[in-house]
C-alpha positions in Angstrom: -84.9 -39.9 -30.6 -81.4 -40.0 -28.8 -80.4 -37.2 -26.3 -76.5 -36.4 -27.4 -74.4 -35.0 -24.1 -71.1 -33.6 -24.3 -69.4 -34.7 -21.3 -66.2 -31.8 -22.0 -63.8 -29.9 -19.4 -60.8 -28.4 -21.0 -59.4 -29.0 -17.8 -57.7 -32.6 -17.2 -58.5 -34.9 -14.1 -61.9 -33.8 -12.9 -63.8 -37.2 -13.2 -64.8 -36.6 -17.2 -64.3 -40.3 -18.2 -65.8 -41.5 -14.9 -68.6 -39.9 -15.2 -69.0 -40.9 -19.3 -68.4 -44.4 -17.7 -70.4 -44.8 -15.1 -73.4 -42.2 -15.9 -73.6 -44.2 -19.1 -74.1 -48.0 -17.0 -76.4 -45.9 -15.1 -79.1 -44.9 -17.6 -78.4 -48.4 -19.2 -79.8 -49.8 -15.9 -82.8 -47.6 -16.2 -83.5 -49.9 -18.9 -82.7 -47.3 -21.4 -80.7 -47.4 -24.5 -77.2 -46.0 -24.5 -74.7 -45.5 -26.5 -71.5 -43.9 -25.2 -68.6 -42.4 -28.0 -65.2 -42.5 -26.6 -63.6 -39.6 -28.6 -60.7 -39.2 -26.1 -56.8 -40.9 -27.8 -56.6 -42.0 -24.2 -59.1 -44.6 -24.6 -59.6 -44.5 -21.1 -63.6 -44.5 -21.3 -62.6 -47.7 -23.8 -60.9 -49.8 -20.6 -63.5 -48.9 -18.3 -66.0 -50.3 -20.3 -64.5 -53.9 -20.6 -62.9 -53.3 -24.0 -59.6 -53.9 -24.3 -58.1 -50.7 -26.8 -54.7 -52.3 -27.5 -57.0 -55.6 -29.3 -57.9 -55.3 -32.9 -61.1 -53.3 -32.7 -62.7 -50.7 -35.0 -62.9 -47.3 -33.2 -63.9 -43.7 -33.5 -61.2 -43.0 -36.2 -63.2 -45.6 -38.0 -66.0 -43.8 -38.1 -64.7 -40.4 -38.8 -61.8 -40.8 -41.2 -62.7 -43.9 -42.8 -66.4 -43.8 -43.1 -67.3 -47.0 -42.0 -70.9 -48.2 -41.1 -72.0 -47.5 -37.9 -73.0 -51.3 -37.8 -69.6 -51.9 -38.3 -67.8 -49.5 -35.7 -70.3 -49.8 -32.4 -69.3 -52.5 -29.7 -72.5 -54.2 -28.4 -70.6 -56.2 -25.4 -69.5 -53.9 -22.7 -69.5 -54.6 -18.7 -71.9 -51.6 -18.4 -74.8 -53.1 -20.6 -74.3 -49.9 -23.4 -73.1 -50.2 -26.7 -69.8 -48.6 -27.3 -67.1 -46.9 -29.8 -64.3 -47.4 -28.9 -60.7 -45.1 -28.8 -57.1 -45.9 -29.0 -53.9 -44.1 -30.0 -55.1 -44.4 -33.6 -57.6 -41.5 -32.5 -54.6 -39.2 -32.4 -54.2 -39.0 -36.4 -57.8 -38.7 -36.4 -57.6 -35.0 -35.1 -54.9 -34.3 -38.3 -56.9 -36.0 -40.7 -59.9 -34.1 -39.9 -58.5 -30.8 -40.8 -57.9 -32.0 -44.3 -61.5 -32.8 -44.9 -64.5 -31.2 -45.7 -67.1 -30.2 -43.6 -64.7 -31.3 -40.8 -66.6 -30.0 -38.0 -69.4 -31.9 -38.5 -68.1 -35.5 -39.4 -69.6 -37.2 -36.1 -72.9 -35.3 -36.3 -73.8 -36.4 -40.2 -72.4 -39.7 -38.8 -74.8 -39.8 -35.9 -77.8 -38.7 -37.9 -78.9 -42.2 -39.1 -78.6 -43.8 -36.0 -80.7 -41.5 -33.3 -83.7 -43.6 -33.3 -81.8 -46.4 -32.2 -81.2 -44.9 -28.8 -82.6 -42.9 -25.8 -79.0 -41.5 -24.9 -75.9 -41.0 -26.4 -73.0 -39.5 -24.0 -69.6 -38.5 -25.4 -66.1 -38.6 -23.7 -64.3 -35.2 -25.2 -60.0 -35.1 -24.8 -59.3 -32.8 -22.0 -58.2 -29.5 -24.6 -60.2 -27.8 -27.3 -59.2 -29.6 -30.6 -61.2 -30.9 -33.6 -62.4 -34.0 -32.0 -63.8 -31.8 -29.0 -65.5 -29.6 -31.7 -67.1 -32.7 -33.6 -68.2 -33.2 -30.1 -70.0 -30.0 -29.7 -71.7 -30.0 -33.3 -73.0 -32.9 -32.6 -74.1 -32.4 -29.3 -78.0 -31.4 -28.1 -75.6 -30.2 -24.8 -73.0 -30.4 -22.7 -72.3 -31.8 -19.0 -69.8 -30.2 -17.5 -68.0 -32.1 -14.2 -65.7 -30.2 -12.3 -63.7 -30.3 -9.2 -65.1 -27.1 -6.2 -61.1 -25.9 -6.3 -60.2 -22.3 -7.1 -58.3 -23.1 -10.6 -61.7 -24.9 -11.9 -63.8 -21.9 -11.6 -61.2 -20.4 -14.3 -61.6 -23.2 -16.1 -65.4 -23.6 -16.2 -65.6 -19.7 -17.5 -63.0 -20.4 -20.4 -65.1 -23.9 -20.9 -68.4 -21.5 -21.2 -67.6 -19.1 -23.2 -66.1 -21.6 -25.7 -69.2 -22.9 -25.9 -71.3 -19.2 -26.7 -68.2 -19.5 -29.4 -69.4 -23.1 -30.7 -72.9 -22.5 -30.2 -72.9 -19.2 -32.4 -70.5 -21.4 -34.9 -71.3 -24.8 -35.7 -74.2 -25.8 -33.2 -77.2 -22.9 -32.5 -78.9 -25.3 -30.4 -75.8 -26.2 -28.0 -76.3 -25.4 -24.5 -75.2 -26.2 -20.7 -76.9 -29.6 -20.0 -75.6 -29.0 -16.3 -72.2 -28.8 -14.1 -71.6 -31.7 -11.9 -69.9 -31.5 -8.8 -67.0 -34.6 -8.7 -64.7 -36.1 -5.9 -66.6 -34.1 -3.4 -65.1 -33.7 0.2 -68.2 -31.8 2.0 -65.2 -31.5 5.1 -62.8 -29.3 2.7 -64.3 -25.7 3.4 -62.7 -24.3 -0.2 -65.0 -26.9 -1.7 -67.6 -26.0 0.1 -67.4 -22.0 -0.9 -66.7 -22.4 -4.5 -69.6 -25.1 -4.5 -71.9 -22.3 -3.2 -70.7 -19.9 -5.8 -71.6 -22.1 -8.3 -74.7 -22.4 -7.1 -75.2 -18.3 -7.0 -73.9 -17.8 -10.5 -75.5 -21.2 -12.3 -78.5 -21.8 -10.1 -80.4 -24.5 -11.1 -77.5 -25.7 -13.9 -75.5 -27.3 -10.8 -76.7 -30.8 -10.4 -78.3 -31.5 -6.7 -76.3 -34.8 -6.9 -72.8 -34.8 -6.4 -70.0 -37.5 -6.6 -67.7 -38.1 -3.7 -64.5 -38.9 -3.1 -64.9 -42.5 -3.3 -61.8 -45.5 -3.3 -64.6 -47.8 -5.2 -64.4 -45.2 -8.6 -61.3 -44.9 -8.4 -60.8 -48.7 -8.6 -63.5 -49.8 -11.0 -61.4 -48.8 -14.3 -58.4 -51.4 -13.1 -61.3 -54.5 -13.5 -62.9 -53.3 -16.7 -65.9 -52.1 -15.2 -68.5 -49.2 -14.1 -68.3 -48.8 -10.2 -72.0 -49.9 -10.6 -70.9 -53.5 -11.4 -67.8 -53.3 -9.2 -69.3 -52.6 -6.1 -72.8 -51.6 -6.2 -73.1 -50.4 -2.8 -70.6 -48.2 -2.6 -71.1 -44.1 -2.7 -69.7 -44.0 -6.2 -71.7 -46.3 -7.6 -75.2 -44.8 -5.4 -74.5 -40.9 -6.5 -74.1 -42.0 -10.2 -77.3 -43.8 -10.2 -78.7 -40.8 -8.8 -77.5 -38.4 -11.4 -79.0 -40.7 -13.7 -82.4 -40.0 -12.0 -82.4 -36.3 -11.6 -80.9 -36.3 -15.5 -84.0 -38.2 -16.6 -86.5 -35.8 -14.4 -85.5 -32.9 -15.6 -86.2 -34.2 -19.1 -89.3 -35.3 -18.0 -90.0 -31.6 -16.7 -88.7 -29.9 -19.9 -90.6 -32.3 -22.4 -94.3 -30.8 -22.8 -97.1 -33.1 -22.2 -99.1 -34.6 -25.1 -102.7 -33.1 -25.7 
């Protein structure tokens, strides 16, 4: 049965889509089967993935408002070898529609219910800000991956992030909880980064990934060719730390999953 990860920051620019992007070609390439939900109006995760958001393609507002099949929705074809659904502007009246609805909060978990066997991994890419989309996010969610940026004004934002998430958990989702925080666009030769990274360290122990992204002109230029920076240029930094993740993600599952008698 599929893992579900949140990948959520409230706060905007701190590698959230990359990581969705590339994290997902990354377990794909472990052989494994991913799905990755684009739930962001942005449809950033969308481009990066080789799908082009301004064609005529079902997407997540599909899915939610309109109630079509899964079958129907999910993109098999992407440059990252994962399946996809897709995002666009239409995702914007998706968040309005929603509150008209029943059981609102819930729409993309009683969507994903019928279709957890069918993968080993599904990673969603939340809108930067705590609206219904983010919260469909969160119900649906097993947990959430936090990335962040070691700068001052993110350790604000990664205690606002946590305690919505106590809020969520205690609300829609009792089994929510911090998947781990992920350390992005990393300069170990900026000493702030350095001291906030060892404070997160100190107050999330073993939460804060050992792997961390760095800075890296390769990322940065993989979304402009439709692609995961693993298919861009595999042997740059980017492309290495996000396999990486990909391994320490799937040990620590292995270490949390009890062994069959």
């Amino acid at each position: 049965m599929a893992k579900v990860i949140a990948i959520a920051n409230q706060k905007g620019g701190v590698g959230k889509t990359t990581t969705a992007v590339n994290l997902a070609a990354s377990m794909a390439a472990t052989k494994r089967k991913v799905l990755l939900i684009d739930l962001d109006p942005q449809g950033n995760a969308t481009m990066g993935s080789g799908v082009d958001k301004y064609d005529d393609v079902a997407t997540i507002y599909d899915l939610l408002i309109e109630e079509q099949p899964f079958d129907d929705v999910v993109i098999q074809q992407t440059s990252g070898e994962y399946h996809l659904i897709a995002a666009n502007g239409d995702v914007t009246a998706a968040e309005v529609k929603l509150m008209e609805l029943f059981a609102r909060e819930v729409r993309l978990r009683n969507a994903l219910e019928k279709i957890l066997e069918q993968y080993d991994y599904i990673f969603i890419d939340c809108p930067p800000s705590l609206n219904m989309l983010t919260v469909n996010a969160m119900a649906a969610a097993d947990s959430v991956l936090v990335p962040m940026q070691c700068e001052y004004y993110a350790l604000e934002g990664i205690t606002a992030l946590m305690g919505t998430i106590e809020q969520l958990a205690q609300l829609v989702n009792p089994k929510l909880q911090i998947e781990g925080i992920l350390r992005t666009m990393y300069d170990p030769r900026n000493r702030l980064a350095n001291d906030v990274s060892e404070q997160l360290k100190q107050h999330f122990g073993d939460k804060v990934y050992r792997t961390v992204i760095p800075r890296n002109v390769r990322l940065a230029e993989a979304p402009s060719f439709g692609a995961p920076a693993m298919y861009y240029d595999r042997a740059s930094a980017g492309a290495k730390a996000y396999l990486a993740l990909a391994g320490e993600i799937l040990r620590r599952k292995e270490k949390q999953t009890p062994a069959v008698a």
